[in-house]
C-alpha positions in Angstrom: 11.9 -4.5 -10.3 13.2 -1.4 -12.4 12.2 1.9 -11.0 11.6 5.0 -13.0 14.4 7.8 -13.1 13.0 10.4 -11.1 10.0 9.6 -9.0 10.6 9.5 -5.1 12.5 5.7 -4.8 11.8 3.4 -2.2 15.0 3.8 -0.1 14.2 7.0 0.7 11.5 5.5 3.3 13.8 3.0 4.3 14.1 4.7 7.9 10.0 4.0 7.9 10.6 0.5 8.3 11.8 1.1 12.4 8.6 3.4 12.9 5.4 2.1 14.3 2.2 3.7 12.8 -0.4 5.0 15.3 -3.9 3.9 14.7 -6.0 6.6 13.1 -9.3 8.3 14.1 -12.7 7.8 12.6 -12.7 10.9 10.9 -9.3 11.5 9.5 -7.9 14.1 7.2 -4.9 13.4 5.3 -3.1 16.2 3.1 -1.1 14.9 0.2 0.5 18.2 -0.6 2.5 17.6 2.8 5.5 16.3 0.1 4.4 18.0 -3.2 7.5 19.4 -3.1 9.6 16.4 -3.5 7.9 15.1 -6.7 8.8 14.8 -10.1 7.4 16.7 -12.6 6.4 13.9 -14.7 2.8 12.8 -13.6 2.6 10.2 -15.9 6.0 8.3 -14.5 4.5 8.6 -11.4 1.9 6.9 -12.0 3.3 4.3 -14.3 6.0 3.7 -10.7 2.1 3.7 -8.7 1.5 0.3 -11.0 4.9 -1.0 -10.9 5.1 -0.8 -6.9 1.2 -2.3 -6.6 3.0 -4.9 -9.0 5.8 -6.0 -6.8 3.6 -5.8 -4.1 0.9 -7.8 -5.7 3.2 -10.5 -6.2 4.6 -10.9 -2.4 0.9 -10.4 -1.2 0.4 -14.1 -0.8 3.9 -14.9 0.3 3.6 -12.3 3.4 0.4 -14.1 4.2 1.7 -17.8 3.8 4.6 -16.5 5.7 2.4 -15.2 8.2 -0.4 -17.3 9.0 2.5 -20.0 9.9 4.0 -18.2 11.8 1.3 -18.1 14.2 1.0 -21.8 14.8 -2.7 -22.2 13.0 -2.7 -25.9 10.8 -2.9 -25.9 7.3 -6.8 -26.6 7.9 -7.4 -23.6 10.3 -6.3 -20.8 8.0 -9.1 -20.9 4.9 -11.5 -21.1 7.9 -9.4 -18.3 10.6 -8.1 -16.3 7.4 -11.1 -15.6 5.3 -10.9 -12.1 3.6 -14.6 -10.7 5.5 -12.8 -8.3 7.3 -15.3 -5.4 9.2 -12.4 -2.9 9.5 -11.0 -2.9 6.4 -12.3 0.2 3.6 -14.3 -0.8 1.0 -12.5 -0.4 -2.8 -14.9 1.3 -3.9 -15.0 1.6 -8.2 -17.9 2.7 -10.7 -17.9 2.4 -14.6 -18.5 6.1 -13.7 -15.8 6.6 -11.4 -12.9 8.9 -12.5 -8.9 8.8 -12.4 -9.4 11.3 -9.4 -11.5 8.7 -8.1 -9.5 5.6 -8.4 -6.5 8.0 -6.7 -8.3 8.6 -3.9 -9.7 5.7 -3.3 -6.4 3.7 -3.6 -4.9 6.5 -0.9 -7.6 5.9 1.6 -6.2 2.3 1.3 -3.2 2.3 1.4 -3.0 4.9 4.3 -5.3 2.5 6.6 -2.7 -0.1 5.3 -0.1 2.2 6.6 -1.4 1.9 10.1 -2.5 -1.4 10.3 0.9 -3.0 9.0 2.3 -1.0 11.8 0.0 -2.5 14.0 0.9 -6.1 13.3 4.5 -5.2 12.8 4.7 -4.4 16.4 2.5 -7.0 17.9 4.6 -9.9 16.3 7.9 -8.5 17.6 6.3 -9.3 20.7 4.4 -12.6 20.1 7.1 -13.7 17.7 10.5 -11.6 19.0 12.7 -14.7 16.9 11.1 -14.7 13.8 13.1 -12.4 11.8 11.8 -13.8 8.7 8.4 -12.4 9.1 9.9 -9.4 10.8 11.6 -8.4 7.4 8.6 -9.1 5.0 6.1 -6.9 7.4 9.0 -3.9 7.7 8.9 -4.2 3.6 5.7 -3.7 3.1 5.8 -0.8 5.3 8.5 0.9 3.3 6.7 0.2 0.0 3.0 1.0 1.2 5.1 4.7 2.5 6.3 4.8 -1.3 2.9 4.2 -2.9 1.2 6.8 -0.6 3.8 9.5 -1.3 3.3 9.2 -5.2 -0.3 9.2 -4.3 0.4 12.0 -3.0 2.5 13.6 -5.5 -0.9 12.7 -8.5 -3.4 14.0 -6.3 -1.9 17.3 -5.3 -0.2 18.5 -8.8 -2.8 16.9 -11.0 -6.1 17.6 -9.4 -5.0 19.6 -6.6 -6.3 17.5 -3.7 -5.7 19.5 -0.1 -6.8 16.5 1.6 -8.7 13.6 1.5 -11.1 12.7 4.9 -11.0 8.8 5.9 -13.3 7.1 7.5 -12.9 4.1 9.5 -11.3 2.4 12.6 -8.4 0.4 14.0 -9.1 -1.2 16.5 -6.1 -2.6 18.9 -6.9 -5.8 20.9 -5.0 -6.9 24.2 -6.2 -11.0 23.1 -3.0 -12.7 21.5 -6.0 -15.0 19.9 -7.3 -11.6 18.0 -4.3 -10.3 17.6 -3.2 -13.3 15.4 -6.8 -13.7 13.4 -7.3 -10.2 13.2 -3.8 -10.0 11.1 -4.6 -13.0 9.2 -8.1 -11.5 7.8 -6.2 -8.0 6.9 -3.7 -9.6 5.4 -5.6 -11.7 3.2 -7.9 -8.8 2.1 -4.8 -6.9 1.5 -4.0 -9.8 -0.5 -7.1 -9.7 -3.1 -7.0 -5.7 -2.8 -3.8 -5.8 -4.4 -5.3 -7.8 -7.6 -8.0 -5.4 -8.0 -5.5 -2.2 -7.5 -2.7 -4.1 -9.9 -5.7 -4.8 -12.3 -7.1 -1.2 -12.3 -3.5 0.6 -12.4 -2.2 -1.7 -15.1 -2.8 1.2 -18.4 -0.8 3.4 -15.9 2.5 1.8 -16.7 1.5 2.2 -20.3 1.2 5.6 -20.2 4.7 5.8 -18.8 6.0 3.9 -21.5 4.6 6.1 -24.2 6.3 9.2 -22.2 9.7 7.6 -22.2 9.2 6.4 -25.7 8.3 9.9 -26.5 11.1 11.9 -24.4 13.7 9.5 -26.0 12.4 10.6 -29.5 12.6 14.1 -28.9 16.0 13.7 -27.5 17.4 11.9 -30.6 16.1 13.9 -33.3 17.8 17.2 -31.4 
């Protein structure tokens, strides 16, 4: 995947991929101006790189899950049943015909920051139920790093386009100490994540455009100097 010159890169949260996320509160409050500081100037290749990591991501979604749900020993008839995207935790994506660019921003941060934590979450518990699969080990780390990219040029829109201070979450994450729940429980988020993904690459998708029209642009300007 080609990345746009200038916006924060993804190996810059390469260290996330060792940390393991805390669950978060009922109530939270996250700032995205915590990073404003770091982003490029350019808005609009920010969020054309938003689209092109939801993309990327989009695309792996199903091969996480596949990867996954075997790896927790359920048959091939077990995981439509064990798997199925009804999941109580997970936000609502919440869109109107009404709703505005602001809104589609914030809602996607609200996301992707319960993602945050809950990937950590089942990045910790199968190092411990599954300490030899490296395989799945490596895709869960992954999406860490790029759900840690996403949110920081979330960030980056919502602070120095609409000056956001912060954006309160509501919902839980819930730890269990039953391997059985453990292993559903990651199944179900992962699969929501999975159809989350199509709606966010669906509803992002002008957002690359609008990058391409800025390049196009800059590169004119350039060349007629």
């Amino acid at each position: 995947m080609q990345l746009v010159a200038g916006v924060v890169q993804l190996l810059i949260f390469q260290h996330l991929a060792l940390l393991m996320a805390r669950a978060k509160p009922l109530n939270d409050v996250s700032s995205p101006s915590t990073d404003a500081s770091k982003c490029n100037d350019s808005i609009t290749s920010i969020m054309s790189q938003i689209h092109l990591l939801i993309m990327d991501m989009h695309l792996k979604a199903k091969g996480l899950f596949d990867t996954y749900a075997h790896s927790q020993s359920f048959s091939s008839e077990a995981i439509s049943a064990l798997c199925h995207a009804e999941h109580h935790e997970f936000p609502k994506f919440t869109l109107l015909s009404t709703s505005t660019e602001e809104d589609t921003l914030n809602e996607l941060y609200k996301i992707f920051q319960y993602m945050n934590t809950a990937m950590g979450n089942i990045t910790q518990e199968q190092m411990h139920l599954n300490p030899r699969n490296r395989a799945l080990h490596r895709e869960l780390n992954a999406s860490k790093v790029e759900i840690a990219a996403v949110i920081s040029n979330l960030s980056c829109v919502l602070n120095k386009r609409y000056k956001v201070p912060e954006v309160h979450m509501y919902y839980k994450v819930h730890k269990s100490s039953n391997t059985w729940t453990k292993k559903t429980k990651g199944c179900k988020i992962l699969r929501k994540y999975e159809h989350f993904l199509k709606d966010a690459n669906k509803i992002t998708s002008d957002w690359e455009k609008k990058g391409e029209e800025t390049q196009g642009r800059s590169s004119d300007t350039q060349g007629n100097r």
